[in-house]
C-alpha positions in Angstrom: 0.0 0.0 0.0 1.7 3.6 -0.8 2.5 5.9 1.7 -0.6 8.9 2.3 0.1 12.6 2.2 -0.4 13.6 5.7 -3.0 16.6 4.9 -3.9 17.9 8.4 -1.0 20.4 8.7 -2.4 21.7 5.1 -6.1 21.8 6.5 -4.7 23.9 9.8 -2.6 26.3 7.5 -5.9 26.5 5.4 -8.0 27.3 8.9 -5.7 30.0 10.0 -5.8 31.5 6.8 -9.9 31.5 6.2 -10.0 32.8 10.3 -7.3 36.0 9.4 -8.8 36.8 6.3 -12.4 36.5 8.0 -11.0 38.6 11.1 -9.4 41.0 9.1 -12.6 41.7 6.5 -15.0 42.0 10.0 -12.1 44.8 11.4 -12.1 46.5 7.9 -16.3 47.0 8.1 -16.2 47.6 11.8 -13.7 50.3 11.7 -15.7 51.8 8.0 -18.9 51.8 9.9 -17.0 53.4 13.0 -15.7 56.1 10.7 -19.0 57.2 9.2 -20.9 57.2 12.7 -18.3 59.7 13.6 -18.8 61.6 10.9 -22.5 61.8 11.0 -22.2 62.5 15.1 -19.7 65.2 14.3 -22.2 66.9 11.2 -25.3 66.1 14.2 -23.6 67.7 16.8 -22.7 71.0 14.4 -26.4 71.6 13.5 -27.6 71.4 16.7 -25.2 73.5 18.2 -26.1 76.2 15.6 -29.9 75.4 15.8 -29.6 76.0 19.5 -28.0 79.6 19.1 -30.3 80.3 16.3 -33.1 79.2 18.8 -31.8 81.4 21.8 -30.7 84.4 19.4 -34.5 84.9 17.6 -36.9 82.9 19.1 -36.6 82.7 23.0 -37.2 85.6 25.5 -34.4 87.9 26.2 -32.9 86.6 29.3 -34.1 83.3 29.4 -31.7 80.2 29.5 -31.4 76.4 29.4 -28.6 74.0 29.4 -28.4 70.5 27.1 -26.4 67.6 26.1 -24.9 67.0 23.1 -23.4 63.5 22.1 -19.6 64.2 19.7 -17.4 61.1 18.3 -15.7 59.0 20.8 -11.9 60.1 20.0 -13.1 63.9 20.2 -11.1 65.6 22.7 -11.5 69.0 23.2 -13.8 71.9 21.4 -13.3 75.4 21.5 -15.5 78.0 20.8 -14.0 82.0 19.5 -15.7 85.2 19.8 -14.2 87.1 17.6 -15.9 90.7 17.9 -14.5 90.5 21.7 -11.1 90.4 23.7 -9.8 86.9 23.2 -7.0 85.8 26.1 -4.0 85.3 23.5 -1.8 83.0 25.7 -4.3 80.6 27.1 -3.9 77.8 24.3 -1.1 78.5 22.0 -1.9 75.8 19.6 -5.2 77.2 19.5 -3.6 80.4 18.7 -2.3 79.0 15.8 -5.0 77.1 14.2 -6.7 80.7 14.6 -4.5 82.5 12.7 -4.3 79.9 10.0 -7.8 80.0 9.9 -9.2 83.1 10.4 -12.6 82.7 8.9 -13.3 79.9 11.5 -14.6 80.1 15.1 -15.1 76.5 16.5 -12.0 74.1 16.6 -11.9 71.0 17.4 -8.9 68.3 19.1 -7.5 66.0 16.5 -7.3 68.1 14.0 -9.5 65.5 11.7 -12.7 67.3 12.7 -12.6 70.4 10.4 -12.5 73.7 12.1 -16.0 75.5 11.4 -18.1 78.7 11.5 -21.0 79.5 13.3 -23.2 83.3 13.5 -24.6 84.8 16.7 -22.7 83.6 19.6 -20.5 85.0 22.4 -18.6 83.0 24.7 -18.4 83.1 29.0 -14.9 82.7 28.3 -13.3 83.4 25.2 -11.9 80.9 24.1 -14.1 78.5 25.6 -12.6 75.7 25.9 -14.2 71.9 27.0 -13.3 68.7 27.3 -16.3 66.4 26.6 -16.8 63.6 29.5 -18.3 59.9 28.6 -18.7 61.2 24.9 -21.0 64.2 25.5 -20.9 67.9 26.5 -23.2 69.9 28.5 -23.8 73.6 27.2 -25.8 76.4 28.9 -27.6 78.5 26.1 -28.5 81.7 27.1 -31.0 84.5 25.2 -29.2 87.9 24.9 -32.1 89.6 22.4 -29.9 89.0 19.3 -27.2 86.7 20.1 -26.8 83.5 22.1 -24.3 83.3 25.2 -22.4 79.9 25.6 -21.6 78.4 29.2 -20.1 75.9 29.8 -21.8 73.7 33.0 -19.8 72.1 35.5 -18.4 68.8 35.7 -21.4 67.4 38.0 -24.1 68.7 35.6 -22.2 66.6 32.4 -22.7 63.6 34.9 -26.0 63.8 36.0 -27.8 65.1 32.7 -29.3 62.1 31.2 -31.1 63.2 28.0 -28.5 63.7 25.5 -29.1 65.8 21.7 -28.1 62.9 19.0 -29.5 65.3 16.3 -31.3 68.7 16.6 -33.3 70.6 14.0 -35.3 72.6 16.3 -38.1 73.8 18.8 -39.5 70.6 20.4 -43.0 72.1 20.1 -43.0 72.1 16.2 -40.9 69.2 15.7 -41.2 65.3 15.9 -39.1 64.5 18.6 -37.9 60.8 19.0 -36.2 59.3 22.2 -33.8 56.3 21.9 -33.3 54.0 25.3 -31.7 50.8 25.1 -32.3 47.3 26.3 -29.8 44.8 26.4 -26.8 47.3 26.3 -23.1 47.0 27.6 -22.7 50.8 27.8 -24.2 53.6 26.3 -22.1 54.5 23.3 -23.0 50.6 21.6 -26.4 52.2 22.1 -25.8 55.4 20.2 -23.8 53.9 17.1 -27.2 51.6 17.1 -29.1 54.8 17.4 -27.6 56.5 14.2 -27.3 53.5 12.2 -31.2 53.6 12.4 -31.1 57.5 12.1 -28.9 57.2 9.0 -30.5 54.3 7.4 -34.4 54.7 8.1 -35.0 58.4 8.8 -32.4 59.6 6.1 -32.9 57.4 3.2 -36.9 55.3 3.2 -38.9 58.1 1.5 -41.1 60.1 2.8 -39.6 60.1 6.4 -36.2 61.0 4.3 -38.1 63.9 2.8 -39.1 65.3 6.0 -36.3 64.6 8.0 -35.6 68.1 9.5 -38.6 67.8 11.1 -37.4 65.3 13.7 -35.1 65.6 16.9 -33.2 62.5 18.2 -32.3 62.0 21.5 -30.6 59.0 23.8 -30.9 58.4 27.4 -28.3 56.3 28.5 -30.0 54.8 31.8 -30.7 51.2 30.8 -34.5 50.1 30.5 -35.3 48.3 33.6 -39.2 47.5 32.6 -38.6 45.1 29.7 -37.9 41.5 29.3 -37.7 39.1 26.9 -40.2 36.3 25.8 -40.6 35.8 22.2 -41.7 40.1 21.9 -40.4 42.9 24.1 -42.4 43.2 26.8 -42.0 46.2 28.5 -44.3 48.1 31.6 -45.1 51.1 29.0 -46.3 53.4 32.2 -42.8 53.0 33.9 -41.0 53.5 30.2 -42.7 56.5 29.5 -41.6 57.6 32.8 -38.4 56.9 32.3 -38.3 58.6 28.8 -40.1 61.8 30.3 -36.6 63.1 31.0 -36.3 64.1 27.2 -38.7 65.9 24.6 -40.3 62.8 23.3 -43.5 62.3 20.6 -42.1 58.9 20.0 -40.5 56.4 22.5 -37.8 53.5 20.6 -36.3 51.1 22.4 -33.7 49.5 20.3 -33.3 45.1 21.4 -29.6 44.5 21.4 -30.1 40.8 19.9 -27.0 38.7 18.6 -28.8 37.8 15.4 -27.4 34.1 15.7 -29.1 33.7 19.0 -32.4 35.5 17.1 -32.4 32.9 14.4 -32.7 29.9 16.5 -35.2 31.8 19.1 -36.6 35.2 17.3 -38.5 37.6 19.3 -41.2 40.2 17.5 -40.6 43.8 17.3 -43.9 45.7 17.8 -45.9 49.6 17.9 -48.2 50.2 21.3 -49.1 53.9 20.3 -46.0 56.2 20.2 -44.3 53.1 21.9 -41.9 51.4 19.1 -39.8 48.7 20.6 -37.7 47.1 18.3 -35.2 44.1 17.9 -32.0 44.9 16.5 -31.3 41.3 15.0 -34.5 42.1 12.7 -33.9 43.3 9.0 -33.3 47.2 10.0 -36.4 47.9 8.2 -38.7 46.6 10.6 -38.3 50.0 12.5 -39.6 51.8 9.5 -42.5 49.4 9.5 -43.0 49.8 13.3 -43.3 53.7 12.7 -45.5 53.2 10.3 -48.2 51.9 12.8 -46.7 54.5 15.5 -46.7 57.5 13.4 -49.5 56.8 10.4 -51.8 54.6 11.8 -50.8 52.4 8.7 -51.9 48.3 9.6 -50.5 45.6 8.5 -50.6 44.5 4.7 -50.0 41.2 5.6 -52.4 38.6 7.3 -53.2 37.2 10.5 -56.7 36.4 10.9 -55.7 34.3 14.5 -54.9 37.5 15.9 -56.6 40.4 14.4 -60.2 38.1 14.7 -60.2 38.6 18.0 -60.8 42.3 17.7 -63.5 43.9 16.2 -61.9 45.7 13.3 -63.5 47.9 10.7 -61.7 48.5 7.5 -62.6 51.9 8.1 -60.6 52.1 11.0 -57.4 50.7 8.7 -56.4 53.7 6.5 -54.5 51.1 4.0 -57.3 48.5 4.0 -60.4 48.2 1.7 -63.1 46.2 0.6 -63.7 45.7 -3.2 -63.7 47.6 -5.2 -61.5 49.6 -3.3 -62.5 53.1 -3.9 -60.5 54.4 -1.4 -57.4 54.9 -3.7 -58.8 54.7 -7.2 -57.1 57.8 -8.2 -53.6 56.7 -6.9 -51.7 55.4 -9.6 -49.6 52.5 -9.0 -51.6 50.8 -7.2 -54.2 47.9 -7.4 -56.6 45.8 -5.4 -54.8 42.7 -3.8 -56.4 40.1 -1.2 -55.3 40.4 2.2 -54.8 43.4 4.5 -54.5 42.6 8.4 -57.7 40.3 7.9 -58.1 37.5 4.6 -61.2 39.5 3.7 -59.9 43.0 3.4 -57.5 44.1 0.4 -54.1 46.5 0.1 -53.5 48.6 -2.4 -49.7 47.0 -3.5 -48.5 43.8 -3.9 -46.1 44.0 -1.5 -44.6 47.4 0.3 -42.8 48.1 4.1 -46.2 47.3 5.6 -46.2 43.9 4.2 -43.2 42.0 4.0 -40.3 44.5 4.4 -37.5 41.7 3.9 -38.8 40.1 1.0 -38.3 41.7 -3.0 -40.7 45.1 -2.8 -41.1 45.9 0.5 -38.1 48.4 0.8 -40.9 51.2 0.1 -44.1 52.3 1.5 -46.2 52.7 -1.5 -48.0 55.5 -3.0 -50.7 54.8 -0.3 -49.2 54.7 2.7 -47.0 57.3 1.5 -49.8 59.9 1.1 -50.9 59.1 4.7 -48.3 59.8 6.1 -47.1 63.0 4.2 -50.1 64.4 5.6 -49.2 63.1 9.1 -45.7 65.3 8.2 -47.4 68.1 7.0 -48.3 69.1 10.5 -45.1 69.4 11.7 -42.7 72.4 10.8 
């Protein structure tokens, strides 16, 4: 009998390889998708800073003040604010001093230098330069209304602690706008929680038309104290009194709590993601448009295209009560092109208007979009808001 090849070194070289190349491709994503959350934190944290002096400079009372969070990158070190039309203390930062003169149309800087310097209108400082270092990723600024201008403080050390609402993206007064709180089940720490946050922000609210469309109308915010009130069956179950308790420490029209789920673990025991109201609750291991689907019901009212005649039978549902539902011959959108009259809308016996859309079977071919439908409802829904 001839001699075999002995082939298990080969298979171990082989091993090693596929595990490097496999580590080394998941490090490569992981450090792109750090990048770009850093990125859009650092572009977030820039317009709501100047929405917040624009706020304080035309639209609040002379005199009165307020003080908020603001979530930056993780590797952000220092920002300094420069009022230029006042007396500036020359020798207080010398490489500040420098990147001033180099760039002398600029008034915010920021440590490292790869956050571009920037310029922002209507704004003197309590110290100029003001200079802060943020604490557990955040800083905490007093705004203050000085008829035409806004005044920048800086709060103490203990107030940076204690604040728990933090700003993830700001477009403006809370009275006019849609504002929508992240909290966070399941969480090691709080920043895993935000780079969730904005991965939603960035991928739902920024690109699924018509929330894209409309998206200066909403404010984001995180509050970093874990949600106690939840557990896990096969849906998030949650005490919504104590939630909304919890989430009363920030502006809030809607309420997400984002699931962290290892999607391995989801496959061989998935849980539900679910609406209750303005309550969204949603499981991260889920294709990422289930949230847009779960707003859908929170913000439009929309029901599901799909159907589940165990459950819904047990209520007593009118299809006028389902503003994406009809009977035959469904008048209710005859004039919308691009759509139809297919069987099956929450009940067998009621129809939708697409063959598939968000509302129906987000992960399956066609239901990346609302629909012209659904759409119209809920660009009315926006058209309220500012």
């Amino acid at each position: 009998m001839k001699g075999q090849i002995n082939v298990l070194p080969f298979i171990m070289i082989f091993v090693v390889i596929v595990i490097g190349a496999t580590s080394f491709y998941f490090y490569t994503k992981t450090s792109e998708v750090s990048i770009a959350i850093s990125t859009i934190e650092y572009d977030n944290f820039i317009r709501g800073i100047n929405q917040r002096i624009n706020e304080y400079a035309f639209s609040k009372k002379q005199g009165s003040s307020e003080s908020f969070s603001f979530n930056i990158p993780k590797n952000m070190e220092k920002i300094c604010f420069i009022d230029k039309d006042n007396e500036m203390n020359q020798f207080s930062n010398p490489e500040l001093d420098l990147k001033r003169n180099l760039e002398t149309d600029k008034n915010i800087f920021f440590e490292p230098n790869e956050y571009p310097s920037t310029k922002l209108e209507f704004f003197e400082v309590s110290d100029n330069p003001l200079c802060i270092k943020p604490i557990n990723n955040k800083i905490s600024l007093k705004f203050e209304s000085l008829g035409n201008k806004t005044k920048i403080i800086a709060t103490n050390e203990k107030e940076i602690e204690e604040d728990k609402c933090i700003a993830l993206s700001y477009n403006g007064d809370v009275t006019e706008k849609i504002d929508v709180v992240f909290l966070g089940l399941g969480y090691d720490n709080s920043k895993e929680l935000t780079n969730d946050a904005f991965i939603y922000i960035t991928n739902i609210f920024k690109d699924v038309y018509p929330i894209n469309s409309n998206f200066n109308k909403f404010n984001f915010y995180q509050i970093n104290e874990p949600v106690e009130n939840c557990q896990i069956t096969n849906y998030i179950k949650c005490n919504n009194f104590e939630v909304k308790k919890q989430a009363s420490v920030c502006p809030n029209d809607y309420i997400i709590i984002l699931t962290n789920r290892n999607k391995i673990l989801n496959i061989a025991s998935p849980i539900r993601s679910s609406a209750i109201q303005n309550l969204i609750k949603v499981n991260t291991a889920d294709n990422i448009l289930v949230l847009a689907h779960e707003f859908g019901h929170g913000f439009g009212d929309l029901a599901d295209e799909y159907v589940d005649d165990t459950y819904y039978s047990k209520f007593d549902l009118k299809v006028e009560d389902l503003p994406n539902c009809d009977k035959l011959p469904c008048e209710s959108w005859d004039n919308v092109n691009g759509t139809s009259c297919y069987k099956g809308c929450t009940l067998s016996n009621y129809y939708r208007p697409t063959k598939n859309s968000i509302m129906n079977f987000y992960f399956k071919e066609g239901g990346d979009i609302f629909g012209p439908v659904n759409e119209q409802i809920l660009i009315e829904k926006f058209n309220l808001y500012k």
